[in-house]
C-alpha positions, 0 to 999 in steps of 0.5 A: 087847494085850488080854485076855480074861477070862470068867465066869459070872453069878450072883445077885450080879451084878445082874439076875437074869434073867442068872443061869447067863449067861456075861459075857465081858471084853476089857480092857486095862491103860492106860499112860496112866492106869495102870488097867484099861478095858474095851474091849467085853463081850458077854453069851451067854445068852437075848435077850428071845425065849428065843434064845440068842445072844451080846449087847453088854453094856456097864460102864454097865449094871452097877450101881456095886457090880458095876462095882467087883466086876468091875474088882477081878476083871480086876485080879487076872486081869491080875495071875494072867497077868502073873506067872503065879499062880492057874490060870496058875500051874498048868501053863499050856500044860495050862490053855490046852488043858483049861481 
């Protein structure tokens, strides 16, 4: 099974055309080499013409020092969802209706 695991870009993240775009993460947990991988991401935000639209992103266009940030943040969304902690904690029913 895979998760989904959404966030918003900002000047930390790299290339500063993509600040206020949305990055969003399928990962899986691998029983294999017990780590998270990425299975696909994709970037919504302006493609070179100003269009909106939702892009392909991938891991190896990221710098080392944001692929480490984001791989540490899928662990802790991992982690928030199995054991129900952080937003998932709340009321997760509610959370799933109104974000």
């Amino acid at each position: 099974m895979t998760n989904i695991y959404e966030k918003q870009l900002g000047k930390n993240n790299g290339n500063t055309n993509f600040i206020g775009d949305k990055l969003i993460v399928e990962y899986i947990h691998s029983s294999v080499s017990n780590e998270i991988k990425v299975v696909e991401m994709w970037r919504v935000g302006e493609d070179w013409s100003g269009e909106v639209k939702k892009q392909e992103h991938q891991m190896t266009w990221m710098s080392h020092e944001s692929r480490a940030s984001l791989i540490a943040e899928l662990e802790e969304d991992m982690t928030d969802k199995a054991c129900k902690t952080g937003v998932y904690g709340k009321n997760l029913q509610e959370y799933m209706l109104n974000g």
